[in-house]
C-alpha positions as CSV (number, residue, x, y, z in Angstrom):
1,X,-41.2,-70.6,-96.9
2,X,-41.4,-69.3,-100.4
3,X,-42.7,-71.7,-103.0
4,X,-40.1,-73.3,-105.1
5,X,-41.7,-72.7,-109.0
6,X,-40.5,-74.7,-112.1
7,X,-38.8,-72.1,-114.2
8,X,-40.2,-73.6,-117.0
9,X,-43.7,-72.8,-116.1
10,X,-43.1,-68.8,-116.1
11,X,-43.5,-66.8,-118.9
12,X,-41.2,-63.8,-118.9
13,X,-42.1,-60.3,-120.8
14,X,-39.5,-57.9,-121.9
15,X,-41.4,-55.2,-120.3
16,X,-39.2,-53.8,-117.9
17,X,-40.7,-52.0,-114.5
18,X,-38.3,-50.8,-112.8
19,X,-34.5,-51.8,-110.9
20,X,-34.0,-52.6,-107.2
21,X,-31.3,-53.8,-105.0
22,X,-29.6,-56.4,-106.8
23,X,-31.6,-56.7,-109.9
24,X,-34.3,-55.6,-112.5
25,X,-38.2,-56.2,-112.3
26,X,-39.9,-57.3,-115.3
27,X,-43.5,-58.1,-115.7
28,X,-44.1,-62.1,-116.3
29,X,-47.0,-64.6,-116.2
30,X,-47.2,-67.7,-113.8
31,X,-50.7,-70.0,-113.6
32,X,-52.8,-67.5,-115.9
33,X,-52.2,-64.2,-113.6
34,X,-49.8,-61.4,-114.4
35,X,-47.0,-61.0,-111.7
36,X,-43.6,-58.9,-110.8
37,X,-40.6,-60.9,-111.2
38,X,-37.1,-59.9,-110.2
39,X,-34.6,-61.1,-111.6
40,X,-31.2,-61.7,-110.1
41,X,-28.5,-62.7,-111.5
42,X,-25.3,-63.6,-108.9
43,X,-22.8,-61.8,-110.7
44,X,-20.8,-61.3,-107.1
45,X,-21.4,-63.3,-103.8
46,X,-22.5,-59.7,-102.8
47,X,-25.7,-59.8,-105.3
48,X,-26.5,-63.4,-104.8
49,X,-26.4,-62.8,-100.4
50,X,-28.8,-59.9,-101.5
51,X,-31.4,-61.9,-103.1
52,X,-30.8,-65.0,-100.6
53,X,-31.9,-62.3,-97.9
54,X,-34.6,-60.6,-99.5
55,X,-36.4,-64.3,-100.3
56,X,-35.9,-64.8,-96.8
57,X,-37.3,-61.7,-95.6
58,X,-40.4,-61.6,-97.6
59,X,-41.6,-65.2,-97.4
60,X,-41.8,-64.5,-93.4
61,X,-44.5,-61.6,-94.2
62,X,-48.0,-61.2,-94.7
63,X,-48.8,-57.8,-94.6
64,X,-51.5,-56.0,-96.8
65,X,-48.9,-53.3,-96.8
66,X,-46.0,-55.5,-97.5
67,X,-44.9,-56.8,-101.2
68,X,-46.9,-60.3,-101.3
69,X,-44.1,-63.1,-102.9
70,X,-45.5,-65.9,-104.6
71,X,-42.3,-68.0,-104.8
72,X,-38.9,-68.7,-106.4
73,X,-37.7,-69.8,-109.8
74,X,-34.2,-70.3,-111.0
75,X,-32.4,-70.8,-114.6
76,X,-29.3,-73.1,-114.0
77,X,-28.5,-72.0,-117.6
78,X,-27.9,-68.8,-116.8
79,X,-26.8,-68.8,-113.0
80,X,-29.7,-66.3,-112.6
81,X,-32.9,-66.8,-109.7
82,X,-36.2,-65.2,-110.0
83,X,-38.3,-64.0,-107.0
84,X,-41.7,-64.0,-108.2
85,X,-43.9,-61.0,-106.6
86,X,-47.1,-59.5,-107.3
87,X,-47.7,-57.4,-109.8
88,X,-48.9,-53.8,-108.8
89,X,-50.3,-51.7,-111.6
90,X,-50.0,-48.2,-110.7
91,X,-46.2,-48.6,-110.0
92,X,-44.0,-46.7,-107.9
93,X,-45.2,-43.9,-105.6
94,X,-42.0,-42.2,-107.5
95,X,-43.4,-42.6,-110.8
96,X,-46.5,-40.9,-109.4
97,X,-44.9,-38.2,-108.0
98,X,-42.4,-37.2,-111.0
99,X,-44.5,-38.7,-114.2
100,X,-45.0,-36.1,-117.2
101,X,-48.7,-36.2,-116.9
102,X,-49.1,-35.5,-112.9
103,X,-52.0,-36.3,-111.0
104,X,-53.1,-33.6,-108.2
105,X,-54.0,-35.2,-105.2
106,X,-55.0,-33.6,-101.4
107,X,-53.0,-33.8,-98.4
108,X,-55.6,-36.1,-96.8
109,X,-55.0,-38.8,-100.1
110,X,-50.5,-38.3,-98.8
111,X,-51.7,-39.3,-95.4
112,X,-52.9,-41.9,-96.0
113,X,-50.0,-42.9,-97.8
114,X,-47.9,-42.4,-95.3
115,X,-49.7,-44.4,-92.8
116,X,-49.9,-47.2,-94.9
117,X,-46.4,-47.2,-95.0
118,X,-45.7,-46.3,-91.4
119,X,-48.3,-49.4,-90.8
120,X,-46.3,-51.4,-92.9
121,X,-43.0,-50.5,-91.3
122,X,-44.0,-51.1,-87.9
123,X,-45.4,-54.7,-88.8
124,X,-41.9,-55.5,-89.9
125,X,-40.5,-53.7,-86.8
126,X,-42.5,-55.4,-84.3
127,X,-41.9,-59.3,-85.6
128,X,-40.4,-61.8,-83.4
129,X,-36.7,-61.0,-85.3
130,X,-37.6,-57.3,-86.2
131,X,-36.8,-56.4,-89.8
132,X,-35.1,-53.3,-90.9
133,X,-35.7,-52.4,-94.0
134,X,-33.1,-49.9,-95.1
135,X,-34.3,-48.1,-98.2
136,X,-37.2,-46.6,-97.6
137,X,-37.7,-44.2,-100.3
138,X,-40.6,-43.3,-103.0
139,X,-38.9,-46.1,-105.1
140,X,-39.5,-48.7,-103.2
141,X,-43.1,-48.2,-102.8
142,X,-45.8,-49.5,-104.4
143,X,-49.2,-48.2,-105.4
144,X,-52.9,-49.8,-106.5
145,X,-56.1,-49.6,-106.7
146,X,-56.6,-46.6,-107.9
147,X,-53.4,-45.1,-106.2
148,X,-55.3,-45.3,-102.6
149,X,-53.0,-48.4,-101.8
150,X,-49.6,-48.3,-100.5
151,X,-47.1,-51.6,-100.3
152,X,-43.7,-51.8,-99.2
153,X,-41.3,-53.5,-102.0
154,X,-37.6,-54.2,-102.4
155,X,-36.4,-56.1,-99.2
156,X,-32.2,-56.6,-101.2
157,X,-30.9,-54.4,-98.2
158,X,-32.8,-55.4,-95.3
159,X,-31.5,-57.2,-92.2
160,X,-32.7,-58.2,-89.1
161,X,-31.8,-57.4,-85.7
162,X,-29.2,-60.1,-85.0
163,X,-27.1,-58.1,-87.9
164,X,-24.8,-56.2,-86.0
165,X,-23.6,-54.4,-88.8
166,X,-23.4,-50.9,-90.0
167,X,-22.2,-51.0,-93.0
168,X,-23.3,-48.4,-95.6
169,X,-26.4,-49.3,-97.4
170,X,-29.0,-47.3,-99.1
171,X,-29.8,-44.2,-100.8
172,X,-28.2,-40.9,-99.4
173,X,-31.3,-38.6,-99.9
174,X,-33.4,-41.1,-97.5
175,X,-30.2,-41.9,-95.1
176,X,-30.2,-41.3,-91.7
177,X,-26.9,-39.4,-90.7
178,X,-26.0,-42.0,-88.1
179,X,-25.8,-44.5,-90.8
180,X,-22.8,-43.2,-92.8
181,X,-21.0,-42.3,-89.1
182,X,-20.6,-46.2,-88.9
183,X,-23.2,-46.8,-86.3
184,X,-25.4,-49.5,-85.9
185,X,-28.2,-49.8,-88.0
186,X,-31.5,-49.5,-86.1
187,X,-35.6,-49.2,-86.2
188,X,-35.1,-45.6,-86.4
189,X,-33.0,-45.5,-89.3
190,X,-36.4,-46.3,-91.0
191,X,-38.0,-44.0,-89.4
192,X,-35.6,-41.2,-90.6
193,X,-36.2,-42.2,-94.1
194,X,-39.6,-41.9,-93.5
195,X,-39.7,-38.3,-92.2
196,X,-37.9,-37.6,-95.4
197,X,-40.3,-39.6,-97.7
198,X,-43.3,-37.1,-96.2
199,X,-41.6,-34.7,-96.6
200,X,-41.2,-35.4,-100.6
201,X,-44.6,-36.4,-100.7
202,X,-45.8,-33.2,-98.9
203,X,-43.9,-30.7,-101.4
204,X,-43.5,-32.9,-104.6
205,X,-40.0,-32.0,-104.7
206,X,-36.6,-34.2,-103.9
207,X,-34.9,-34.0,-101.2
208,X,-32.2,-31.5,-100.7
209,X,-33.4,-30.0,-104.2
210,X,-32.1,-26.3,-102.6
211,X,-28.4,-27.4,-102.5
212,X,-26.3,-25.9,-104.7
213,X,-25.9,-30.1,-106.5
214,X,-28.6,-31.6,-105.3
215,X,-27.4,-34.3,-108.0
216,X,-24.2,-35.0,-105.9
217,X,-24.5,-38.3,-103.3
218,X,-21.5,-36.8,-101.1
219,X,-22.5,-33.4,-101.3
220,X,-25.7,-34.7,-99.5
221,X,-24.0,-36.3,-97.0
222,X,-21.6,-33.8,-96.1
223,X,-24.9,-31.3,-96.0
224,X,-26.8,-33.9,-93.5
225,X,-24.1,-34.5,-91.7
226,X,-23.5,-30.4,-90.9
227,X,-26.9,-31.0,-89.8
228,X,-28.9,-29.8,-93.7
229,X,-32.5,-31.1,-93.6
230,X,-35.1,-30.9,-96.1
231,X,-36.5,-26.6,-96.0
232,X,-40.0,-27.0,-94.4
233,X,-40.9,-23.7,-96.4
234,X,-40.6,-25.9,-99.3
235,X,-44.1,-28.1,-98.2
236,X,-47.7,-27.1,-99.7
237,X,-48.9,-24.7,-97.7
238,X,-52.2,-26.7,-97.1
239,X,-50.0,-29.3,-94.8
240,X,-51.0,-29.6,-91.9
241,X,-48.9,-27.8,-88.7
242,X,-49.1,-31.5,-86.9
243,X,-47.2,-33.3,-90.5
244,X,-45.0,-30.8,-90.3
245,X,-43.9,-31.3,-86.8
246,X,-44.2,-35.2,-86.9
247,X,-41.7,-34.7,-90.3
248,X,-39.0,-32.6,-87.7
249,X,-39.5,-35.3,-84.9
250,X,-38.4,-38.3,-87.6
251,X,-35.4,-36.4,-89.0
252,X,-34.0,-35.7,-85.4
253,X,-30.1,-36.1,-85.7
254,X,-30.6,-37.8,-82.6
255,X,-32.0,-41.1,-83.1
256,X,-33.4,-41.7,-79.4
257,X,-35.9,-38.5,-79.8
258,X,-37.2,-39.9,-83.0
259,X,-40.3,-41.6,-82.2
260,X,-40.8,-45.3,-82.9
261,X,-42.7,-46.5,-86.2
262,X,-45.6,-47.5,-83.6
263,X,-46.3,-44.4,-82.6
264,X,-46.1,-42.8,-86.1
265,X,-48.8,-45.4,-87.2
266,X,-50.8,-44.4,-84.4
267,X,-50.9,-40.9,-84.7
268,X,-51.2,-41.1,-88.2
269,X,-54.0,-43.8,-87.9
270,X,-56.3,-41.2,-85.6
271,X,-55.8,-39.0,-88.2
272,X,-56.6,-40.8,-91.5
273,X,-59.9,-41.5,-89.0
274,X,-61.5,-38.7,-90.8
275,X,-62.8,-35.6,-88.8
276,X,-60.9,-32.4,-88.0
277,X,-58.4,-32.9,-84.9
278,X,-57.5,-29.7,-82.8
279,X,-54.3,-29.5,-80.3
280,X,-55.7,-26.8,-77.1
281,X,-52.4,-26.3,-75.2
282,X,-52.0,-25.2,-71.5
283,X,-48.7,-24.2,-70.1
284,X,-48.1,-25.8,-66.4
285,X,-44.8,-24.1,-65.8
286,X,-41.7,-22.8,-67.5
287,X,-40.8,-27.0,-68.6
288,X,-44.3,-28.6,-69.3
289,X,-47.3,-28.0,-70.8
290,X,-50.1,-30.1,-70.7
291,X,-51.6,-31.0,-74.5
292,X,-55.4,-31.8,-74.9
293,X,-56.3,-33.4,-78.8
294,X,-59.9,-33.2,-79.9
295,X,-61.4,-34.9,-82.7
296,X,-64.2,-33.1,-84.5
297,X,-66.5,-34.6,-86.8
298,X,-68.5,-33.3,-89.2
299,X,-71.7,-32.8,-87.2
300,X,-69.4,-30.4,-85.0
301,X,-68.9,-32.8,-81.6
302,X,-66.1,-33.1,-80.3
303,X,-64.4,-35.8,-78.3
304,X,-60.8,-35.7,-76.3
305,X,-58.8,-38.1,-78.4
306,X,-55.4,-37.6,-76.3
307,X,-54.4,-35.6,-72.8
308,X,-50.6,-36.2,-72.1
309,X,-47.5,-33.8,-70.6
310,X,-45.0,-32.8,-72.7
311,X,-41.7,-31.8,-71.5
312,X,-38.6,-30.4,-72.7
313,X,-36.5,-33.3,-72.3
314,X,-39.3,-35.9,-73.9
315,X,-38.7,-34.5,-77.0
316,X,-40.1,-37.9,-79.0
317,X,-43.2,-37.6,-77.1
318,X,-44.2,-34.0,-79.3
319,X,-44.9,-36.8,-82.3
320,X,-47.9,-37.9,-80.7
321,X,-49.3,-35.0,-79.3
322,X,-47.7,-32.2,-81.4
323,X,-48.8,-28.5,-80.3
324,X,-49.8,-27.6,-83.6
325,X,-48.7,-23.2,-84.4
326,X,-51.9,-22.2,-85.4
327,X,-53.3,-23.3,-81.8
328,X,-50.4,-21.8,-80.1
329,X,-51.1,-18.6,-82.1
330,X,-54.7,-18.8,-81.4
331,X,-54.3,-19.4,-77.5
332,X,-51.5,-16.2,-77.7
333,X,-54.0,-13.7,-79.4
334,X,-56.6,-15.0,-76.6
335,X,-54.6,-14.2,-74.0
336,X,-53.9,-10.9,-75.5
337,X,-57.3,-10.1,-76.2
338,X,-58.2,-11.3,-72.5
339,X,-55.6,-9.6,-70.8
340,X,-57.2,-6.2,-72.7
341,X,-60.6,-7.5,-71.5
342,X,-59.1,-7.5,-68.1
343,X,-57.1,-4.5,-68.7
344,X,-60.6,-2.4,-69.8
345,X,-62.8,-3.9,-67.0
346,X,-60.0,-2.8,-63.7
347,X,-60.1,0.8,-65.7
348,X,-64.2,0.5,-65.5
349,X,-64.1,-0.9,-62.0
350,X,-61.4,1.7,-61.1
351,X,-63.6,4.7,-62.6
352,X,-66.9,3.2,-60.9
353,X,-65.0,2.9,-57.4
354,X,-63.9,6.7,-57.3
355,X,-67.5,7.7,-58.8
356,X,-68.9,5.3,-55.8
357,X,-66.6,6.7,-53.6
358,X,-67.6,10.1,-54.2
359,X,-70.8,9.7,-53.8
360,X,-70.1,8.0,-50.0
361,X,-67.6,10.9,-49.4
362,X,-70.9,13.2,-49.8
363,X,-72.8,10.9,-47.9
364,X,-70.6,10.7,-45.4
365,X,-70.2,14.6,-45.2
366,X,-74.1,14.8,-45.1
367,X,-74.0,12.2,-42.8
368,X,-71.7,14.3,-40.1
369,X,-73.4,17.5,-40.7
370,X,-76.6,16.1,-39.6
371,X,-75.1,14.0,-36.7
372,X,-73.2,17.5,-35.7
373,X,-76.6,19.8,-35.8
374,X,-77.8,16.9,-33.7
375,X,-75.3,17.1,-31.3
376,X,-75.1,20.5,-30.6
377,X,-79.3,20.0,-30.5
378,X,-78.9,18.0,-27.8
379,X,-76.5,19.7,-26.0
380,X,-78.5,22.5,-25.8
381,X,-81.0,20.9,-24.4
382,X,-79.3,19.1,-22.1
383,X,-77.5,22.5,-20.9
384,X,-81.1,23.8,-20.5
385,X,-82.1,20.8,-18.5
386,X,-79.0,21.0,-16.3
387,X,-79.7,24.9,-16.0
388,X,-83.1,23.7,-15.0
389,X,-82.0,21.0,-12.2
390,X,-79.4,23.3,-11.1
391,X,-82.0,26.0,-10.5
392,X,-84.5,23.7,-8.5
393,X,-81.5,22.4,-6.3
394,X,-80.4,25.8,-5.5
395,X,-84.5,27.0,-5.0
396,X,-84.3,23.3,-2.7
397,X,-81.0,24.0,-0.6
398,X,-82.5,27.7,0.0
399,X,-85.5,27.0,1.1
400,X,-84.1,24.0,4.1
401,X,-81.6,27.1,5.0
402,X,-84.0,29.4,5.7
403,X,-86.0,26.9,7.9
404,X,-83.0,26.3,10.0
405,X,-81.8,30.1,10.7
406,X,-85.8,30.6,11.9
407,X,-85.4,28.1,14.5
């Protein structure tokens, strides 16, 4: 459990960092070290069951991609409690993202920070009372170390799987459309909101930033709910075709062919691997195809990271082993250049036949002329021969006549 702190031995700033679910974060020092406080004051039973459940929450986990909470302090004076959190100096992934004076950064340095968080998500997922957490949004998540790092923050709306409810919590640009349809909140309402936080952090732009109000919480709603989804146009065009695709699987509108947060930890973990990784497809039939990933390193070898089947009605299987375009276009020009290969060596083949079959037809012709003259050759000089017996018979049979009609 959470350590209980004297109140009097933390030493608050003014310096405000930021707002979450059910309070303000100001910066504050406890035992020489500077650290994140929230501050939470119960102004409804709704607030204080907020704080009461993120405390909870977060002294359960210890995850280097989790919030780390040190303990709890409370001000009887003021009916307000104080959830003591470390301090992250970069901020918010938001404040990265939108700040005056941007920082570039590659689409290798936004993988990683979407593993990190998918690692972190999955960790809370996979406890022995899985964790939800509800607001997963650029907001809530932490950077450090040089922005490399990634921690989750801000557990005031998360519940665990006993919580049967489905009430309607969150932010509507990261909420999954089964949330506000009064449906059961569930692992993959994270994972939605974290299709959509890729998303932001592959185009740097917010979400639904093409409606007409992008500024307008029900207009959103109403848009996801006709089935509106973040324009994949609007994503740097250096992204890569697998993101994309893992981006489409999380923000399924149906939750069961989203994939789970383990399997977007482990794709995304081969890939923050380093290396190149190439997707060779080959179609079995007119339902499945049969995916082969490589991983190339920087020497050139290559090594088969993945071989699975992918079917039509496995859609939340494409996550792991997505058929990435640029393969499918290279495999279709392939087969066209091939099938001219094939189409130019039957016309060679054809035109060598009829010259070879020309040149036999001669042959042949020579052949039947010379087996002709032969023929008649021999035939002649069998007639001759036969001429020949037929004239010593005859000499034969006249010569025993005469020597009967003398006796």
């Amino acid at each position: 459990m959470a350590e209980k702190v004297d109140f009097a031995d933390l030493e608050l700033s003014r310096k405000r960092l930021g707002a979450g679910a059910g309070g303000e974060v100001r910066m504050a020092k406890w035992k020489d070290q500077e650290i994140a406080v929230k501050v939470c004051e119960f102004l409804t039973n709704s607030l204080k069951k907020n704080a009461e459940r993120e405390i909870t929450h977060l002294s359960k986990i210890n995850h280097e991609n989790v919030i780390k909470v040190f303990g709890t302090a409370s001000d009887d004076d003021t009916n307000t409690n104080y959830l003591l959190m470390e301090y992250l100096e970069e901020g918010s992934l938001h404040d990265f993202l939108y700040a005056d004076n941007q920082r570039e950064y590659t689409v290798e340095q936004a993988v990683r920070w979407a593993f990190q968080c998918a690692k972190g998500l999955a960790h809370l997922h996979s406890m022995e009372r899985p964790v939800f957490h509800r607001d997963i949004k650029p907001q809530n998540l932490l950077l450090t170390n040089q922005f490399e790092n990634l921690k989750i923050c801000d557990f005031g709306l998360a519940t665990d799987m006993s919580n049967n409810k489905s009430d309607m919590r969150g932010t509507p640009r990261y909420m999954a459309p089964e949330v506000f349809k009064d449906k059961k909140y569930t692992d993959k309402c994270d994972v939605y909101s974290l299709g959509i936080v890729i998303w932001e952090i592959m185009s740097r732009k917010r979400p639904y930033f093409h409606l007409e109000n992008p500024e307008n919480e029900f207009a959103i709603l109403s848009a996801v709910e006709m089935g509106e989804r973040p324009k994949m146009d609007a994503v740097r065009s250096d992204c890569w075709n697998g993101i994309k695709h893992l981006i489409e699987c999380c923000v399924d509108p149906d939750p069961d062919r989203r994939p789970s947060m383990q399997r977007i930890e482990e794709y995304l973990g081969d890939v923050c691997v380093g290396g190149q990784y190439e997707d060779f497809v080959h179609i079995l039939d007119d339902d499945s195809v049969a995916v082969v990933t490589f991983h190339k390193d920087a020497s050139g070898n290559r090594r088969i990271m993945r071989v699975d089947l992918l079917r039509r009605h496995w859609r939340t299987v494409r996550m792991t082993f997505p058929i990435v375009q640029r393969e499918a276009e290279r495999l279709g020009k392939v087969i066209a250049r091939e099938t001219v290969r094939a189409a130019g060596d039957v016309a060679t083949e054809t035109a060598r036949a009829a010259h070879d079959g020309e040149r036999e037809t001669r042959r042949a012709e020579r052949d039947t002329e010379r087996e002709v003259s032969r023929a008649a050759h021999d035939g002649e000089r069998e007639t001759r021969r036969a001429a020949q017996d037929v004239g010593r018979e005859t000499g034969r049979a006249f010569n025993k006549l005469k020597k009967k009609l003398r006796f």
